[in-house]
MOPAC internal coordinates of N, CA, C and O (Angstrom, degrees):
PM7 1SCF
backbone

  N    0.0000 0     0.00 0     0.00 0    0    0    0
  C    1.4387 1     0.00 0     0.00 0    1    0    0
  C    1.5262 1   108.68 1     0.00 0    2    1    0
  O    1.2310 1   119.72 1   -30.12 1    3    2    1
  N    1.4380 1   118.14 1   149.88 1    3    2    1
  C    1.3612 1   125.02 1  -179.82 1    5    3    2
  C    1.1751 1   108.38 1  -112.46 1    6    5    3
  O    1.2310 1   109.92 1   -66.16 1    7    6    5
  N    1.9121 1   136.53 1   113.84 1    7    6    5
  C    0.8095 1   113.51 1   115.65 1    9    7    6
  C    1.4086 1   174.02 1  -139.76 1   10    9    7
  O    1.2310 1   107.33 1    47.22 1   11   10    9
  N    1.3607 1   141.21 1  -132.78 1   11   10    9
  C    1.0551 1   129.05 1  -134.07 1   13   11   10
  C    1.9018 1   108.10 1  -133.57 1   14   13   11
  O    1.2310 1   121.58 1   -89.96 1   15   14   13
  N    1.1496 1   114.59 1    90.04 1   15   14   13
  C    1.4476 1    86.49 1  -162.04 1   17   15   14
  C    2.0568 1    86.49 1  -126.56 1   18   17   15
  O    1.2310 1   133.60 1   -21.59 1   19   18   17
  N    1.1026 1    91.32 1   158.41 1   19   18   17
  C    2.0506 1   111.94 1  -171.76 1   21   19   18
  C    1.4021 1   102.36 1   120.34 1   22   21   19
  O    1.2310 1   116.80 1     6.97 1   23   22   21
  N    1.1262 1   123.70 1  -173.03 1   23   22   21
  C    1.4769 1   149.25 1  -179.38 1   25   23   22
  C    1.4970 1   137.97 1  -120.98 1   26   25   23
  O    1.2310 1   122.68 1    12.93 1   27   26   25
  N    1.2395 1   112.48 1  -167.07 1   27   26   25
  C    1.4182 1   105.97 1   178.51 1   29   27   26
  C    1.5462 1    97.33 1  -140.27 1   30   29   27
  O    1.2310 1   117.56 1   -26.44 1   31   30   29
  N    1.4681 1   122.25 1   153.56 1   31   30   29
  C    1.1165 1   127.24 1   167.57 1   33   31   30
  C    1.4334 1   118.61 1  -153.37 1   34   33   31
  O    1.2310 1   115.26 1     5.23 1   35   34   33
  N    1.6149 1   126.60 1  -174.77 1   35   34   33
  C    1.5654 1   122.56 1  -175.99 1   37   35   34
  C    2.0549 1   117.95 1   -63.18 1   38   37   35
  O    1.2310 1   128.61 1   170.45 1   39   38   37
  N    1.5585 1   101.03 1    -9.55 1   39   38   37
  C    1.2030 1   115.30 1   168.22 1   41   39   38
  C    1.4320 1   136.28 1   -87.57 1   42   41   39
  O    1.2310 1   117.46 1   151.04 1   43   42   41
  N    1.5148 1   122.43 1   -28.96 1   43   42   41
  C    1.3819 1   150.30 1   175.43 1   45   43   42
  C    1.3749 1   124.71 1   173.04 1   46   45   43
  O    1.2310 1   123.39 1    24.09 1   47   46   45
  N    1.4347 1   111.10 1  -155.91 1   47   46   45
  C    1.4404 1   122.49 1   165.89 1   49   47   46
  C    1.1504 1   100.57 1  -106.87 1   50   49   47
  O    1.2310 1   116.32 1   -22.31 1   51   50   49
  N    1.4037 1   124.60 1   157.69 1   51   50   49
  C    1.3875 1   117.96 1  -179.90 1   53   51   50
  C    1.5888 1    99.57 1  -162.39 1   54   53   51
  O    1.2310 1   126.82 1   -95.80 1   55   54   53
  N    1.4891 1   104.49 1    84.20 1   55   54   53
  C    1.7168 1   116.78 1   167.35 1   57   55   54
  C    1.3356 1   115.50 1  -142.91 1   58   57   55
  O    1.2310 1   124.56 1   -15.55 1   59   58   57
  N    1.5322 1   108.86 1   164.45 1   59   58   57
  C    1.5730 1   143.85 1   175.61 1   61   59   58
  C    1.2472 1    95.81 1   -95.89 1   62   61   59
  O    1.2310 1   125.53 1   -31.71 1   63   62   61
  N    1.1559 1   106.98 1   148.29 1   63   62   61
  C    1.6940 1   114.47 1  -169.87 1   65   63   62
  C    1.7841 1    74.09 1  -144.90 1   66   65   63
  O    1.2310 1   122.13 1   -54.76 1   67   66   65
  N    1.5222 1   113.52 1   125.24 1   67   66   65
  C    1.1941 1   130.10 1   136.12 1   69   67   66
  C    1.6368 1   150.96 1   -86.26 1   70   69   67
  O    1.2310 1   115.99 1  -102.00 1   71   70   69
  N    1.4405 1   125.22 1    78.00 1   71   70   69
  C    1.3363 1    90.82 1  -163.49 1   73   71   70
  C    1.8559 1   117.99 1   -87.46 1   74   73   71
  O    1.2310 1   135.27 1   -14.85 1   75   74   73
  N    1.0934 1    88.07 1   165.15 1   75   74   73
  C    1.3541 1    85.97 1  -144.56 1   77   75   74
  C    1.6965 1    94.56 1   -90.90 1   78   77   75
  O    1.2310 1   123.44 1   144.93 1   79   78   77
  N    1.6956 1   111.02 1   -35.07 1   79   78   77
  C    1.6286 1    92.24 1   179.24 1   81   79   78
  C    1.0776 1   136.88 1   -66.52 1   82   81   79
  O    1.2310 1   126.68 1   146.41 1   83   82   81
  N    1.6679 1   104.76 1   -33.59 1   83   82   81
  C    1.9447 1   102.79 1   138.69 1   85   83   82
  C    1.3023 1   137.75 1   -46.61 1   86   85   83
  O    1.2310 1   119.20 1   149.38 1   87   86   85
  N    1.0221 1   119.14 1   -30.62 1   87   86   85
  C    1.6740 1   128.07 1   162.36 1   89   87   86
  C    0.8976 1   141.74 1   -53.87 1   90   89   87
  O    1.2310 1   125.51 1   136.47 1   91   90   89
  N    1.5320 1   107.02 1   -43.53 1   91   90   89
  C    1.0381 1   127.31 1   145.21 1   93   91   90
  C    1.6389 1   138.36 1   -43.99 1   94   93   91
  O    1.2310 1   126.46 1   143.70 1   95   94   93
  N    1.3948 1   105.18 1   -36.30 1   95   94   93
  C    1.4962 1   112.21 1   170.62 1   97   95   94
  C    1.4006 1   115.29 1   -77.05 1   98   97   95
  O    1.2310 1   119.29 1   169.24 1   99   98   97
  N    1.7536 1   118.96 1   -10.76 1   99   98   97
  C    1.0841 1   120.78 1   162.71 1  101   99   98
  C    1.6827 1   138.36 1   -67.40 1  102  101   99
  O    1.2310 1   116.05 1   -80.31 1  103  102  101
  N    1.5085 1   125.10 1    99.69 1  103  102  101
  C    1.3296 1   123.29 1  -164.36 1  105  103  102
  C    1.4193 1   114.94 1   -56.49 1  106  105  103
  O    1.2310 1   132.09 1   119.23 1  107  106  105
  N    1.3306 1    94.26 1   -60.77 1  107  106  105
  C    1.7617 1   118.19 1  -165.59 1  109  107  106
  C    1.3694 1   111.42 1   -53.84 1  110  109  107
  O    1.2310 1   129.12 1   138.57 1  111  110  109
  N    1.6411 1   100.03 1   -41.43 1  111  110  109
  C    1.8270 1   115.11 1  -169.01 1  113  111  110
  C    1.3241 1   117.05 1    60.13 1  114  113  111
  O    1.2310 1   128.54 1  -118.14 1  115  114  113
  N    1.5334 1   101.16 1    61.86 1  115  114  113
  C    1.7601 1   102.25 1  -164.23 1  117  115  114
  C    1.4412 1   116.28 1   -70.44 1  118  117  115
  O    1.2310 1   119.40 1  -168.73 1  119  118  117
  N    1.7508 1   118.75 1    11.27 1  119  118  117
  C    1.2958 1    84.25 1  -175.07 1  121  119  118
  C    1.1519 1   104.49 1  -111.88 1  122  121  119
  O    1.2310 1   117.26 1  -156.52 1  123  122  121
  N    1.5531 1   122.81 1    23.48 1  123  122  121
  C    1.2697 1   115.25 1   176.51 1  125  123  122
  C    1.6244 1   101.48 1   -57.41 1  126  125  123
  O    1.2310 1   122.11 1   126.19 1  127  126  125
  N    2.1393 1   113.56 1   -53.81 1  127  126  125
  C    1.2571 1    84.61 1  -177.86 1  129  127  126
  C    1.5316 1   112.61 1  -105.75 1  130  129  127
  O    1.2310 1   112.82 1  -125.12 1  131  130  129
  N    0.9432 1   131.16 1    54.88 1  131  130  129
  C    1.3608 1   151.24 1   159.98 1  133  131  130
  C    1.2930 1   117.82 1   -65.79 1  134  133  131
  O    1.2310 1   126.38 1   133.80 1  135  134  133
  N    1.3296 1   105.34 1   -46.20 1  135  134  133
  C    1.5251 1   129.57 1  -166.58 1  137  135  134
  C    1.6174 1   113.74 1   -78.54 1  138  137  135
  O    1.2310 1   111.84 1   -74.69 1  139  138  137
  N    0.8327 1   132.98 1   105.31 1  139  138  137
  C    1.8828 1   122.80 1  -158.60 1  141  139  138
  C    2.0164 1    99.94 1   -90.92 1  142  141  139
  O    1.2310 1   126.74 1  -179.20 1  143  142  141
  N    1.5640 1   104.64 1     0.80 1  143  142  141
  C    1.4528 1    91.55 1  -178.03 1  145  143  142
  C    2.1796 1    79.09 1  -115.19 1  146  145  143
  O    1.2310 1   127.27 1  -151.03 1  147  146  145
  N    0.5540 1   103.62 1    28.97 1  147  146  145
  C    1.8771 1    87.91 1  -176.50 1  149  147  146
  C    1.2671 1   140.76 1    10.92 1  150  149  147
  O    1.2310 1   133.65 1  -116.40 1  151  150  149
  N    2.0659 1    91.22 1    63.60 1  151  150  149
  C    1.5322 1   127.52 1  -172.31 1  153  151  150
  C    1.8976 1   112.85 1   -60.70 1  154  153  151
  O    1.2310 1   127.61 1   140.15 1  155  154  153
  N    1.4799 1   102.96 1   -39.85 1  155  154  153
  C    1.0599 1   132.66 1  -151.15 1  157  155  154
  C    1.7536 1   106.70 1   -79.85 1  158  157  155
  O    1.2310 1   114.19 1   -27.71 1  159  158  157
  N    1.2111 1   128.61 1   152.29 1  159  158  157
  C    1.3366 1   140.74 1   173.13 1  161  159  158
  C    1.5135 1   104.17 1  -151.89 1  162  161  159
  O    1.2310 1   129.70 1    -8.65 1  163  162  161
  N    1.1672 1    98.90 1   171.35 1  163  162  161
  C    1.5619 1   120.02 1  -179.38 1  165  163  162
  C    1.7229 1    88.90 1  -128.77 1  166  165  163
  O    1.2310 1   126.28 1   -35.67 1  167  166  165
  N    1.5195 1   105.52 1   144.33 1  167  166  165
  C    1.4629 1   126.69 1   171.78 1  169  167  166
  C    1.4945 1   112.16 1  -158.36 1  170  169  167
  O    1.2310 1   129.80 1   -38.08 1  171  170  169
  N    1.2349 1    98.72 1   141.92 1  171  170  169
  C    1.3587 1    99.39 1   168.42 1  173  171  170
  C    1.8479 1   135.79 1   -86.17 1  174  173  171
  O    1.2310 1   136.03 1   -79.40 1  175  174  173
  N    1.3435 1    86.58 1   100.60 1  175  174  173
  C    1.7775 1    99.32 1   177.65 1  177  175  174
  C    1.5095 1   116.97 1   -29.49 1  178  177  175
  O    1.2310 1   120.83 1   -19.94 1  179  178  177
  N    1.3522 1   116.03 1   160.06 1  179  178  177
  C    1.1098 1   120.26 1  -176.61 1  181  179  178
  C    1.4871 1   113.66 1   -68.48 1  182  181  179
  O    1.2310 1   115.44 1   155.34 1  183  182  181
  N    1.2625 1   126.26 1   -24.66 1  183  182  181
  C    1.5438 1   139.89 1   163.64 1  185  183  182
  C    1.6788 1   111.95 1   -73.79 1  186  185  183
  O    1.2310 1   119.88 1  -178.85 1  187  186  185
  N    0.9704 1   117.84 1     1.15 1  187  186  185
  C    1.6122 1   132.68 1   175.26 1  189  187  186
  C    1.3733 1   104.98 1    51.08 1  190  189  187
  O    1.2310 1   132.44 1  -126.94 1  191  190  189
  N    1.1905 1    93.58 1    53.06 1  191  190  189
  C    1.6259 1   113.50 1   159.58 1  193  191  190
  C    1.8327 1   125.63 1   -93.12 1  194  193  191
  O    1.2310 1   103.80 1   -62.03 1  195  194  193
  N    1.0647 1   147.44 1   117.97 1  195  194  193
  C    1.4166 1   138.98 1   153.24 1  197  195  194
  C    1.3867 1   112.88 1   -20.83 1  198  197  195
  O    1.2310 1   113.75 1   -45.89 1  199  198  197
  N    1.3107 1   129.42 1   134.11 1  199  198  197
  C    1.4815 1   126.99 1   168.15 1  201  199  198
  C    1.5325 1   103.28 1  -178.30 1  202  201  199
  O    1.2310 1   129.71 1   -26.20 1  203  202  201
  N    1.5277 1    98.89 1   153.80 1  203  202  201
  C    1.6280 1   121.34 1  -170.83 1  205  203  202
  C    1.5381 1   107.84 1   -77.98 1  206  205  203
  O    1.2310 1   121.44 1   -70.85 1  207  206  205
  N    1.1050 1   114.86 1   109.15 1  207  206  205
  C    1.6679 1   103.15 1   151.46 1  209  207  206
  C    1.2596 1   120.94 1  -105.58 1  210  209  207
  O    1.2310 1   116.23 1    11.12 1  211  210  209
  N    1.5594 1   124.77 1  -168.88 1  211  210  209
  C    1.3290 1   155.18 1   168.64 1  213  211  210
  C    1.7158 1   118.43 1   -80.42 1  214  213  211
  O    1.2310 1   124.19 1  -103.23 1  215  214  213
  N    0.9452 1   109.57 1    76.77 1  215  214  213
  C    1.7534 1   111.90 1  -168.26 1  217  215  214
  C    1.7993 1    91.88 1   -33.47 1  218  217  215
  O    1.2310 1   119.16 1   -40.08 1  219  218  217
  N    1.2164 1   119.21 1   139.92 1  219  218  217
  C    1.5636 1   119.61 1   142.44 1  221  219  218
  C    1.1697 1   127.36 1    -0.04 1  222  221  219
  O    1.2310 1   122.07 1    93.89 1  223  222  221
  N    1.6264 1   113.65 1   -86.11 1  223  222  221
  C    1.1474 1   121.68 1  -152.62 1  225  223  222
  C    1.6942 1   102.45 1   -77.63 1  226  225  223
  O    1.2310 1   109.73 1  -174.00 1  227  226  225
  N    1.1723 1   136.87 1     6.00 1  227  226  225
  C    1.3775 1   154.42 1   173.08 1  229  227  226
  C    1.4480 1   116.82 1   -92.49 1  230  229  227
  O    1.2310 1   114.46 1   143.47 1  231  230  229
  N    1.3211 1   128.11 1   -36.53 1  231  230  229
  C    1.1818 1   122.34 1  -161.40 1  233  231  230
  C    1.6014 1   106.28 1   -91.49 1  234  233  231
  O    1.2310 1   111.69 1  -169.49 1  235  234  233
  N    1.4243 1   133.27 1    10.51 1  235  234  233
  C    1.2368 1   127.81 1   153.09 1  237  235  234
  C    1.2935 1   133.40 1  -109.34 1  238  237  235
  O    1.2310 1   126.90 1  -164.66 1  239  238  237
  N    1.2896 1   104.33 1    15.34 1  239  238  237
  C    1.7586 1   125.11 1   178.44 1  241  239  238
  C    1.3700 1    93.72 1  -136.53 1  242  241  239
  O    1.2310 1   105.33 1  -113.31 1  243  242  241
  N    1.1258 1   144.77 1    66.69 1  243  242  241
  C    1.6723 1   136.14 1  -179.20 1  245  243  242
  C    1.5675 1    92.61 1  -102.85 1  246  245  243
  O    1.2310 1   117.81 1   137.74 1  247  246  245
  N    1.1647 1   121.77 1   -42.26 1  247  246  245
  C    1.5636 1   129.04 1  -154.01 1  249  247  246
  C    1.9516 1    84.45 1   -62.43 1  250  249  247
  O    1.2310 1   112.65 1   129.02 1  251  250  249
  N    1.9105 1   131.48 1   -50.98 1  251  250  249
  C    0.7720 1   123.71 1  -148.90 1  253  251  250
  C    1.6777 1   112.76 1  -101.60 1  254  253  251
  O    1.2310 1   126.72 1   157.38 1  255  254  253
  N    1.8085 1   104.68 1   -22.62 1  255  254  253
  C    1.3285 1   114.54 1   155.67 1  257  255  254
  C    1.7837 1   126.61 1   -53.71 1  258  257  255
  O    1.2310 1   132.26 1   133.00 1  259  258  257
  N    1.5619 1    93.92 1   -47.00 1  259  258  257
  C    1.6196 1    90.86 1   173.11 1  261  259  258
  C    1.8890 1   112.32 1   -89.78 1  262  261  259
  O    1.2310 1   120.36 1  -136.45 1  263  262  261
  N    0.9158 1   116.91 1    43.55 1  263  262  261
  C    1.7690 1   123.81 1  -162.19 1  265  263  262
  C    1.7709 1    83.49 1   -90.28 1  266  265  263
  O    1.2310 1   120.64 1   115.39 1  267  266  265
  N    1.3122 1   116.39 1   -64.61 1  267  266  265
  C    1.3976 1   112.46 1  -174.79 1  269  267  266
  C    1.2164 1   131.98 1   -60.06 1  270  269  267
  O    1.2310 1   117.64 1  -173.29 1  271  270  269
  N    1.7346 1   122.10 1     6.71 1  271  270  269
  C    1.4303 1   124.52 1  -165.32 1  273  271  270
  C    1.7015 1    87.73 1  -135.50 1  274  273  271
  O    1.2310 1   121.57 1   158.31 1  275  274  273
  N    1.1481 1   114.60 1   -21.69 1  275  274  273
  C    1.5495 1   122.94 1   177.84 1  277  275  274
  C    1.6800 1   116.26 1   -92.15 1  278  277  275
  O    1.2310 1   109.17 1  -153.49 1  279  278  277
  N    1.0668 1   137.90 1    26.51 1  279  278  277
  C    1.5712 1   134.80 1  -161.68 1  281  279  278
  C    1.5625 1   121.24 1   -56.24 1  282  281  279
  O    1.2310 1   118.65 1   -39.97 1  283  282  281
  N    1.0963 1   120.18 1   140.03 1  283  282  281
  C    1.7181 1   111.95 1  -156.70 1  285  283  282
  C    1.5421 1   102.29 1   -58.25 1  286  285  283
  O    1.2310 1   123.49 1   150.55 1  287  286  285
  N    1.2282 1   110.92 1   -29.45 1  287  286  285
  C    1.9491 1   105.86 1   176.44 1  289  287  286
  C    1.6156 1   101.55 1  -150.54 1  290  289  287
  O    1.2310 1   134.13 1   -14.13 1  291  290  289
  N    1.5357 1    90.28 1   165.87 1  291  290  289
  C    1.6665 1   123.65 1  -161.29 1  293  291  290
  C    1.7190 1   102.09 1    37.78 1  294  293  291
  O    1.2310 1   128.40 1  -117.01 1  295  294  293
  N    1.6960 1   101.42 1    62.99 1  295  294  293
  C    1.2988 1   112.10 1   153.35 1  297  295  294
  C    1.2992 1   111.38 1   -55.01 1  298  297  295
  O    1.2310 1   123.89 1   -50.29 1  299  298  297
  N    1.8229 1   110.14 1   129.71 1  299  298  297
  C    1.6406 1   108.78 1   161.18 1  301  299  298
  C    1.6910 1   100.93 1   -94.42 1  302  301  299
  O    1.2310 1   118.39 1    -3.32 1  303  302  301
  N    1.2511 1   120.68 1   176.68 1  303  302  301
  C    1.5613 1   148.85 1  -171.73 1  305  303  302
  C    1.9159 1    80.07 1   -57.03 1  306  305  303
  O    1.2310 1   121.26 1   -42.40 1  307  306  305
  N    1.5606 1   115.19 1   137.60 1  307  306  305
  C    1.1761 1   114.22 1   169.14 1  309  307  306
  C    1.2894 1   110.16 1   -98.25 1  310  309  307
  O    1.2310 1   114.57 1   -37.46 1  311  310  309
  N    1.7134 1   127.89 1   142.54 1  311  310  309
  C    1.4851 1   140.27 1  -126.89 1  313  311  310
  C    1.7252 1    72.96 1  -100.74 1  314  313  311
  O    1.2310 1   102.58 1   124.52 1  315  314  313
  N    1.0810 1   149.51 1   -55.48 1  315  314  313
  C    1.3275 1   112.76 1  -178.39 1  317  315  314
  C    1.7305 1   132.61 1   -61.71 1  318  317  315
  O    1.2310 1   132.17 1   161.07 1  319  318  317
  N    0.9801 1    94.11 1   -18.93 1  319  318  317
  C    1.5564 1   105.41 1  -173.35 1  321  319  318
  C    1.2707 1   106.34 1   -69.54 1  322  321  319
  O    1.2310 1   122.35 1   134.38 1  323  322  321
  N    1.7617 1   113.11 1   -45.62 1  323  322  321
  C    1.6608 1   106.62 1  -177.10 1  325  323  322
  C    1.5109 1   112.64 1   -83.27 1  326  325  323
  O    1.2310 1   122.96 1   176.14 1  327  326  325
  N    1.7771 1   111.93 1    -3.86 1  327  326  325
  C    1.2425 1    92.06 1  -169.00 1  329  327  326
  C    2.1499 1    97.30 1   -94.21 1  330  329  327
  O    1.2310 1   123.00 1  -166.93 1  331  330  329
  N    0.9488 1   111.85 1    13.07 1  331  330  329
  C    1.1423 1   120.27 1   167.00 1  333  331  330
  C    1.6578 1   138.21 1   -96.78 1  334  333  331
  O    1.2310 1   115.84 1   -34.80 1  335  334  333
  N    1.5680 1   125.51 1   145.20 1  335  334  333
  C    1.5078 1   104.36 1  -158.30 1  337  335  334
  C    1.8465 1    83.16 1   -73.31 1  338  337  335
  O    1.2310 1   128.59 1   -21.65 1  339  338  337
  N    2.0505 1   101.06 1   158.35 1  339  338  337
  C    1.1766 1   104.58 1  -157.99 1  341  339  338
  C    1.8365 1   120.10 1   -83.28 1  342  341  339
  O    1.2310 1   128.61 1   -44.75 1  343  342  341
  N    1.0667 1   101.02 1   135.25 1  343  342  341
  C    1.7866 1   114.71 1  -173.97 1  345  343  342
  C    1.7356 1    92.60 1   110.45 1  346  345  343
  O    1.2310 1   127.97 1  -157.56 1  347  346  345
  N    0.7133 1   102.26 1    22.44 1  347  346  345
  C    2.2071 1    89.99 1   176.18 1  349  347  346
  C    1.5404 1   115.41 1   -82.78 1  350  349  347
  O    1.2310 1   137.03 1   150.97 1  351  350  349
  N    1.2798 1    84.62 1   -29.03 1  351  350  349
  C    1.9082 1    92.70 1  -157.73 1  353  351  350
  C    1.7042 1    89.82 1  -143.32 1  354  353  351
  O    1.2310 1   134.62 1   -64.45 1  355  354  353
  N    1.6661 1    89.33 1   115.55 1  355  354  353
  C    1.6384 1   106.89 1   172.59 1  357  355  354
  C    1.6096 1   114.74 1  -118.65 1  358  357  355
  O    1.2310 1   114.10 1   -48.54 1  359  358  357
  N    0.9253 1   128.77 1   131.46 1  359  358  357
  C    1.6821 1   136.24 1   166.47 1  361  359  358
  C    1.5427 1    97.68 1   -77.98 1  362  361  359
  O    1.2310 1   126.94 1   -30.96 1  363  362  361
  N    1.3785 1   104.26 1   149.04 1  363  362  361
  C    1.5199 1   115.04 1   171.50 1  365  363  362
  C    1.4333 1   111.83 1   -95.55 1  366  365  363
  O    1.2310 1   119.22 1   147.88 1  367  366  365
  N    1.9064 1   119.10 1   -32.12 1  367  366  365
  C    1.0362 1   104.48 1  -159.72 1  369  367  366
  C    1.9753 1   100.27 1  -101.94 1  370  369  367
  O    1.2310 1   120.10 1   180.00 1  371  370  369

């Protein structure tokens, strides 16, 4: 399952897409510290599975929380994405 947490506004879309059955295969859950603003949590799914979400108070400023790991050019690899097994964690914008 994918999901989907950020928003939309007169500027873009601006979300993290988690999937979670990959995420699940993740032990370590690197992006708790992957993440240099510490967006990320672990909760237990309704299938009582481990998995990453989007804390609350994050998921309506994502576009400006992830601004410093996202730079309009000579993007490097974003530190949650690699610290995750790969396809877990997608940016929209």
């Amino acid at each position: 399952m994918k999901a989907n947490y950020g928003y939309m506004d007169g500027s873009g879309e601006f979300y993290i897409t988690i999937d979670t059955d990959l995420c699940i295969e993740c032990a370590d859950h690197g992006c708790l510290e992957g993440c240099p603003k510490g967006m990320f949590a672990i909760i237990t799914d309704d299938y009582d599975d481990e998995v990453a979400e989007i804390k609350g108070e994050f998921r309506k400023k994502i576009k400006y929380d992830c601004a410093d790991c996202k730079p309009v050019a000579d993007r490097p690899p974003l530190p949650c994405v690699e610290a995750c097994t790969a396809g877990a964690i997608v940016h929209s914008w």
